[in-house]
MARSE-490229 format. One record per atom (N, C-alpha, C): residue in one letter; x, y, z. Coordinates in steps of 0.02 Angstrom, whole numbers, plus 50000, padded with zeros to 5 digits. Atoms other than C-alpha are relative to their C-alpha. Layout:
aXYZ;...
***
This chain:
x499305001149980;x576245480153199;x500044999850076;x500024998249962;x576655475053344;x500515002250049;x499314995749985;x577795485153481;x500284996950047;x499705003849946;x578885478653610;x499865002350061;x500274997849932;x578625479653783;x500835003850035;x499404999149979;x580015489653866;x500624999050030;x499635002450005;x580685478253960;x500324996049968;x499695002550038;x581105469753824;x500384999649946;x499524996450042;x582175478953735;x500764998049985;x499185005250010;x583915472553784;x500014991149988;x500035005550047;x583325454753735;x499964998049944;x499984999450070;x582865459753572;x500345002449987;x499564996650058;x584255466953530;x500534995950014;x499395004549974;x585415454253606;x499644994749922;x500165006550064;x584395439853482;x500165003749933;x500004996950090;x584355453353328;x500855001049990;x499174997350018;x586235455053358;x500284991749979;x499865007050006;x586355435753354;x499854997849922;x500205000150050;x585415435753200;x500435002849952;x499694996350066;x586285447953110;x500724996849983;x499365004049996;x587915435353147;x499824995049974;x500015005850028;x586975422453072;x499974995650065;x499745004549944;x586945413853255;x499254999950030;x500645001749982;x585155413453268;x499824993650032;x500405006549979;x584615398253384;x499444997749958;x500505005150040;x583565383153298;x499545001250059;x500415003249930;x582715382253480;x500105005850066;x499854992849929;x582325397253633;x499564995850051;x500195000549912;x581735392553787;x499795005850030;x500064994049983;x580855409453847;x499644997850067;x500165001649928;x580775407454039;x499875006750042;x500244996349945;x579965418854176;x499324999650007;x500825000649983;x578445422654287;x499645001649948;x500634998350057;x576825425954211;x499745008750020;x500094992749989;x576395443854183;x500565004749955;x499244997150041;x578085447954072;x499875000549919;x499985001150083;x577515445153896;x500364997049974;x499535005850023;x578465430853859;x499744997349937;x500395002550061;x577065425353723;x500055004149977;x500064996350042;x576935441853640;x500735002149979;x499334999550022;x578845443353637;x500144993249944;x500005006550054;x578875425753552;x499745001749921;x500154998950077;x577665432553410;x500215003049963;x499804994050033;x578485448653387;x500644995149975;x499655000650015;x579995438253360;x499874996649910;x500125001850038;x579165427553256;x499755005449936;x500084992250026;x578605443253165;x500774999849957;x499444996150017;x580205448553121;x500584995149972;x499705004250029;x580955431453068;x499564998249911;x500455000050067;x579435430152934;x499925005549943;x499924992850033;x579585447652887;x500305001049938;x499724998350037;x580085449952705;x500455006850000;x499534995350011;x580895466052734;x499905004550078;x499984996749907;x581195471052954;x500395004349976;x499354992250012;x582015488052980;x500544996750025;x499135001450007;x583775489453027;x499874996250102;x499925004549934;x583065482153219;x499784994050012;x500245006449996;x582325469653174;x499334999749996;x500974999949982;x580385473753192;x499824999049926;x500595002650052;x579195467953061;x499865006449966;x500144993650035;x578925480352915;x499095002650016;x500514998350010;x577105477252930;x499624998849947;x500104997450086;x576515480752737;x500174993149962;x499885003750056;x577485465752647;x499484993549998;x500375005649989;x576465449652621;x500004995750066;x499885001249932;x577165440052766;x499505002550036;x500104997249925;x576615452652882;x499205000949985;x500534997950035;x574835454252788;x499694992950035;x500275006750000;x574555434752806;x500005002550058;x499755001149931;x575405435052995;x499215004150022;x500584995749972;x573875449553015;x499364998150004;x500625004450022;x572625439052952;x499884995550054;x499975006749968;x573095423553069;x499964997149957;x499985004450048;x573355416052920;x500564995249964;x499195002550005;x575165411552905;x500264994049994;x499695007449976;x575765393952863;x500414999550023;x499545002549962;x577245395452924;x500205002550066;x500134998949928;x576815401053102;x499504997350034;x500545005749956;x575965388753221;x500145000650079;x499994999649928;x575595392153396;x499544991750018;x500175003649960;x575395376353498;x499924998750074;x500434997549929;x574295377653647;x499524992450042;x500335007349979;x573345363253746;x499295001349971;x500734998150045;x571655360553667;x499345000250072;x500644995049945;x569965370253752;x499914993950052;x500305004949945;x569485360153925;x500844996850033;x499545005349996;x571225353953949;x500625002850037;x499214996649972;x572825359254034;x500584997449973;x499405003450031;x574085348053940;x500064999249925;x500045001650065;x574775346453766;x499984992349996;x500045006350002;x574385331553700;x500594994749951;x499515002850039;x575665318853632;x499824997449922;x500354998150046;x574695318453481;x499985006249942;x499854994150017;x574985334953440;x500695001149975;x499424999650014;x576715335053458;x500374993849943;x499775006150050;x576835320653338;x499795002649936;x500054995150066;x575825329353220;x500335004149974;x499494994150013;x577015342753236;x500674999249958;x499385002050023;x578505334053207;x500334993849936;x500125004350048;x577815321653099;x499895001849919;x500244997150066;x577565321152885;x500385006149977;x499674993150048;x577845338952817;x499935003050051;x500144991949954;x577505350652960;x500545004250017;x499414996749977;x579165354152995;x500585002849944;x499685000350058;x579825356752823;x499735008449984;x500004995150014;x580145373752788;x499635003549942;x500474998250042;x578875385952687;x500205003849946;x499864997350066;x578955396752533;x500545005050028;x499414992649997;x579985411152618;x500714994750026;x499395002649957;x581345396752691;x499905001650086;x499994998849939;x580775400152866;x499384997050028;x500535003249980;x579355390652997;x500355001850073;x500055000449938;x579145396153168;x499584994950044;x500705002749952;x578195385653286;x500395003150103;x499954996649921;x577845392753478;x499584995150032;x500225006149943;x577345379053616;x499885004250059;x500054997749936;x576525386853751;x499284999950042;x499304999349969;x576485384253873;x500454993750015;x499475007750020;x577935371653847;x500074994150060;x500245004149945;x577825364954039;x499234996049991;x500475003549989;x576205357253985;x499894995549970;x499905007750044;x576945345053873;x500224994450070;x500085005949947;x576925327953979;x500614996349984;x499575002150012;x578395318753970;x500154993649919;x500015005550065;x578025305153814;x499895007449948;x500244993150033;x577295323553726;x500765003549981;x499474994949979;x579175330853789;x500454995949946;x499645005650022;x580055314853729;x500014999349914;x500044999450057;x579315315953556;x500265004749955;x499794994150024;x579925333153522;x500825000650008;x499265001049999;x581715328753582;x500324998249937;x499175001150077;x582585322453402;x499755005449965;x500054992950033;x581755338553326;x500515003149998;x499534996149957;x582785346853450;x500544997950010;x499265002450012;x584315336453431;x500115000149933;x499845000750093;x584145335253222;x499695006149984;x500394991650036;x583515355853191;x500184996949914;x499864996350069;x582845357953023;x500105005649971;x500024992150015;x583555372452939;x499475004249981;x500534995750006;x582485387852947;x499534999650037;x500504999849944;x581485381453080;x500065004750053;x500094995949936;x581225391353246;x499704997450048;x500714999649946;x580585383853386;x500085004050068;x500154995549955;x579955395153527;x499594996950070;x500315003549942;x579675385753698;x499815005150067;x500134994449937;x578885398153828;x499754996750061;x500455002849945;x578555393653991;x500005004350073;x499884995949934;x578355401054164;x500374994650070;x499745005649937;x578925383854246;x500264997049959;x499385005350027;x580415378054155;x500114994450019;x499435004849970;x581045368454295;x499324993250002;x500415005850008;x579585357054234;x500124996449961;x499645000850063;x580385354554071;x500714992650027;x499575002849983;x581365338954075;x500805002549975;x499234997550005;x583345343254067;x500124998149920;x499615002250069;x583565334853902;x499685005749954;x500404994150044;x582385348853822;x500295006050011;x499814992049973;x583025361553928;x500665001149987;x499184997050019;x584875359053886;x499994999549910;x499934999750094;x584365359253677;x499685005250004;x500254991649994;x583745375953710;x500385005750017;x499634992949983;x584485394453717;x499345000950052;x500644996749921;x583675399453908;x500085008849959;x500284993749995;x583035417053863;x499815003850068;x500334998949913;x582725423454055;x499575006649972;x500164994249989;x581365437154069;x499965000450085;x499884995749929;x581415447554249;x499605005249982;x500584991849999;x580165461654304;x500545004749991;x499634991250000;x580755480554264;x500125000950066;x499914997249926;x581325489554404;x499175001550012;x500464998349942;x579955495354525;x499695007549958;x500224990850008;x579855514754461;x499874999149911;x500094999250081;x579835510154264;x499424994949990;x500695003450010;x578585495754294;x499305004450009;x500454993849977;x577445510054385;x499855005849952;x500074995450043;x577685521754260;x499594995749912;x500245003650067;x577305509454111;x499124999150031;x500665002449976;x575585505854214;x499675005649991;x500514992250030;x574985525754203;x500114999049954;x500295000450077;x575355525654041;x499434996349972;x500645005650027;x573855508854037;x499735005250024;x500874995849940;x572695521854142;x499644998550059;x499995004649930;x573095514454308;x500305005650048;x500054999949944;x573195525054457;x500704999450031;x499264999049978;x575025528754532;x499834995550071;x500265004249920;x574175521854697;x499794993449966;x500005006550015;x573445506654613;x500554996749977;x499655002750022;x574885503154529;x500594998050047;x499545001549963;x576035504254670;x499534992050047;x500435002549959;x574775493154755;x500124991549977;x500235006350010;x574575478454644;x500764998149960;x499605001050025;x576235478254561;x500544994750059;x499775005549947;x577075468754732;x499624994850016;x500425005149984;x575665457554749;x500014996349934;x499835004650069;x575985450954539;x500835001250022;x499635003349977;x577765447854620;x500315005649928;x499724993950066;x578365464154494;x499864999449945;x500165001450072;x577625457054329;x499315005549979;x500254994350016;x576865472454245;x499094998749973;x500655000750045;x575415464354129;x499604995150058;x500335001349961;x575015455454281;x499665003250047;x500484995349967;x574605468154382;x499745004549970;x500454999750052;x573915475054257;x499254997450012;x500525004749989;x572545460854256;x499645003350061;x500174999549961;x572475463154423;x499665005950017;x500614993949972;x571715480354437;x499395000549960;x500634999550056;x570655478354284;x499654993050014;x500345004649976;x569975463654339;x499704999650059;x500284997249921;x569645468954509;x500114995250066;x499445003349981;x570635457354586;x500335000450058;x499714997049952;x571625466954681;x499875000450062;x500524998749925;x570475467154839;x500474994250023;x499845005949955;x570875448254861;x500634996550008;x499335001150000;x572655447054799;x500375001750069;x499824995649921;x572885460254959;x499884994450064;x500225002049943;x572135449355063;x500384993750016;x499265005049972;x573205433655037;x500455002650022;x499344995249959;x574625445655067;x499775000150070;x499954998649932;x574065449655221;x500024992450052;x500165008049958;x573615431755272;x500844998350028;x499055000750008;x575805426455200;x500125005750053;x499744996349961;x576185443455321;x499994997950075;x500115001549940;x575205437155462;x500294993650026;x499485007149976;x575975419155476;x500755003150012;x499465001649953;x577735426155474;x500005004750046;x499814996249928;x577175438055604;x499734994750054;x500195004149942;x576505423355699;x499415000650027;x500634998850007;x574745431955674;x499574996649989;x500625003350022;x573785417355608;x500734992749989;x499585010450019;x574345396855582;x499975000349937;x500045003950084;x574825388855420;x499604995549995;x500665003950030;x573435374555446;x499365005049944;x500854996450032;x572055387055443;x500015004149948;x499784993550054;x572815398855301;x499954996049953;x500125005050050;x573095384455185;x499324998649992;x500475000750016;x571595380355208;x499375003649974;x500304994550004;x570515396555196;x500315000649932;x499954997150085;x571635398855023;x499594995049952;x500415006250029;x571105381354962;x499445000549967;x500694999850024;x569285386554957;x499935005849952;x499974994550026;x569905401354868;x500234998449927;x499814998850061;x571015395654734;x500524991649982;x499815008150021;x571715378554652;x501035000650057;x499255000249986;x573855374454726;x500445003849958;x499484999850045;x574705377254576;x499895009650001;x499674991650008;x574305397454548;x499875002750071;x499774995849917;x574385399754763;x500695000949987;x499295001050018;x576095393354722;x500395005549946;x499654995050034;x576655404354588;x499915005850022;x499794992949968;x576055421254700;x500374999250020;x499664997549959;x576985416554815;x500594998149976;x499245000750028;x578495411254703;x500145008849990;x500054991650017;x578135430754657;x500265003050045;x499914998149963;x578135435954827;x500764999650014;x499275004550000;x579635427654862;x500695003049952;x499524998350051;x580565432354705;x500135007650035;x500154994149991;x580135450154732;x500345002450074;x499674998849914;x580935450154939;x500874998549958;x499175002050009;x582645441254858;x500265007649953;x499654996150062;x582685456154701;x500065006150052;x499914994749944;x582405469654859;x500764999750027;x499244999949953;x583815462054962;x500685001049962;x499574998150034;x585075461754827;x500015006449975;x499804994450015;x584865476554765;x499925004350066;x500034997049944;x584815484354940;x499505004549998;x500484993850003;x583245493254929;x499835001150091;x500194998949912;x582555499955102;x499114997449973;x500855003850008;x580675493455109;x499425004349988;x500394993650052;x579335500755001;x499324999850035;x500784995849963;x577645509055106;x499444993149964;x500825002650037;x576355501754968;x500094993650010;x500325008849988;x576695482555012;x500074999150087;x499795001249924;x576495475155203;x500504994049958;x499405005750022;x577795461255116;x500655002350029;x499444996949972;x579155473255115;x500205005050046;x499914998549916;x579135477255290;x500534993350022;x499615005849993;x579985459755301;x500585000349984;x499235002850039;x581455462155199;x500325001150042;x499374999649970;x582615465955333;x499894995150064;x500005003649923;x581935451755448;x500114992049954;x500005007650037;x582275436755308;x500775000749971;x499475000650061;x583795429555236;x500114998249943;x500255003150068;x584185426555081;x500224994449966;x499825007750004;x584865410155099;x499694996950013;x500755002049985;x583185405755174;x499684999249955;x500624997550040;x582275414755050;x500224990449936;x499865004850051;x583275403254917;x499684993350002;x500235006949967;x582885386955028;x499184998649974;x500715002949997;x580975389655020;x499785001549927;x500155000650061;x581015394854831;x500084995049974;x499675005250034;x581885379054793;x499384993850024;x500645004349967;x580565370554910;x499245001249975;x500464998650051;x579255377254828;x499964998649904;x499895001850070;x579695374154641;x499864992150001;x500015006849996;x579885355854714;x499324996750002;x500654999250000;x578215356354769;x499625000349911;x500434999350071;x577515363454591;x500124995249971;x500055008650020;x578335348954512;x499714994450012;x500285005749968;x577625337754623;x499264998449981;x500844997550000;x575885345754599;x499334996449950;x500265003250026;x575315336254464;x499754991750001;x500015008249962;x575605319554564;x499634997950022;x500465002949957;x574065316254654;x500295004650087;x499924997649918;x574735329154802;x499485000550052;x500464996849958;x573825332754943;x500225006850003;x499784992450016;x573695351954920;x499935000750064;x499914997749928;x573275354655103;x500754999650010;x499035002749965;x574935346555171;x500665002949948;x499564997150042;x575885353955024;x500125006350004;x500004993449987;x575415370855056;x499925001950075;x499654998149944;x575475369655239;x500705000250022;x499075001450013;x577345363555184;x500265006250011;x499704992850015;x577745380155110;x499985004850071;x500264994949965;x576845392755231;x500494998850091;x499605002249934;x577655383355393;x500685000250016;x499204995050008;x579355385755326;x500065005649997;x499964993050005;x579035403055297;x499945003950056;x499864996249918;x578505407555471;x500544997850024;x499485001249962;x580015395855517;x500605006249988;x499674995550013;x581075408555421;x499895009350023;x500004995249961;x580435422555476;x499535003350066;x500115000049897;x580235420955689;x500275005750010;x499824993749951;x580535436155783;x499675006249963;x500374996850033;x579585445755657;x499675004250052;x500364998949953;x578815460155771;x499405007849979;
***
């Protein structure tokens, strides 16, 4: 059986309350960074829609057949769709299979989940195919679109979808959920601002060992907007380090993580050099270069030049924060 993650408690009980109205969405959209459990929230749901007999919250009994198959990986009427090994994209192929013949035709219990993830890696003819699904729901279906880059998702998908938002825990309950893994109050304060607050990401990051070099981009992003080092040579030095697309999502992290400080007025937390910044950025800036950045990730698959793309970002960022001292 499996358990929910804590922050995800008031989502599941917002959908199980939807449910119990009968107002269950044909179609979710489960959007946020990576590191949140957005996939294992998807199964548990799925869980608990297959479930011959969920308690009174909705969780999966466990014990009845359903949940026996589901344990197995054996389940017909739960299909995770994923890009196939070597590949980064679903293939339009797939999604035809999916939507094609019987696949979508509800199973012995009246119910068929399918989970697409991650749903940004359907290609637009892939996206296109799955659209009259998603305009003609068959009853009892479920589909479960997870992604960490929605705003990749063309609009026509994204407005036949319930947005689900996940957001990191606060700061002190993410930290505390990390001792409980057997992480180090110091590591955890450590690597939890550098995965941009996403718990199972920093996570990764200390058990993977990680953490050394995550620190060290940080310091690099610190030193540009102190005017410590150029954006040519930083871009470039990451380059040899790590592909565009996941430089781009730290520092969407980073980023996120300075805007959730300033709103909630925190004063600036010791264990990151990041938030030493927050009181030298705005957050009408901050917004500017998130928006400029997302534009970028979209773009990313275009034939970019990652140099000039990521000297883009980094050059606005020292522009935003000059006087830094």
């Amino acid at each position: 059986m499996m358990e929910l993650l804590p922050w995800h408690q008031s989502l599941w009980q917002q959908l199980q309350q939807s449910r119990r109205q009968g107002r269950l969405p044909h179609a979710l959209l489960l959007s946020g960074a990576e590191g949140l459990g957005k996939l294992a929230f998807a199964q548990s749901l799925a869980r608990s829609v297959l479930c011959e007999q969920p308690d009174s919250q909705g969780h999966a009994c466990g014990h009845c057949r359903q949940c026996l198959l589901l344990d197995a990986g054996s389940h017909p009427d739960l299909r995770l769709i994923t890009p196939e090994e070597g590949s980064s994209t679903i293939r339009i192929d797939t999604i035809r299979e999916l939507v094609g013949g019987n696949t979508l035709r509800v199973g012995e219990d009246a119910h068929r989940v399918f989970i697409i993830e991650p749903a940004h890696a359907m290609g637009q003819a892939a996206a296109n195919a799955l659209l009259k699904t998603l305009e003609e729901p068959i009853p009892g279906t479920l589909m479960l679109l997870v992604s960490a880059a929605a705003e990749k998702l063309p609009v026509t998908i994204r407005s036949r979808c319930q947005l689900l938002r996940f957001s990191p825990p606060a700061a002190d309950a993410a930290i505390g959920w990390l001792e409980q893994q057997g992480i180090s109050s110091t590591d955890a304060g450590l690597a939890l601002p550098l995965a941009g607050g996403a718990p199972l990401k920093a996570r990764e990051l200390v058990s993977s060992g990680a953490l050394q070099e995550r620190q060290a981009l940080m310091e690099d992003f610190v030193a540009v907007a102190r005017g410590q080092a150029q954006a040519p040579g930083v871009a470039e030095a990451w380059l040899k380090r790590k592909a565009l697309e996941p430089l781009l999502l730290i520092m969407a992290g980073w980023l996120m993580e300075l805007v959730r400080n300033k709103l909630a007025g925190r004063e600036a937390e010791g264990a990151s050099p990041l938030q030493s910044l927050r009181d030298w950025v705005d957050l009408k800036e901050l917004y500017m270069l998130l928006d400029r950045l997302n534009e970028v990730r979209r773009m990313s698959a275009n034939n970019l030049n990652a140099q000039l793309a990521l000297e883009s970002i980094l050059l606005q960022w020292g522009h935003i924060t000059k006087g830094v001292n």
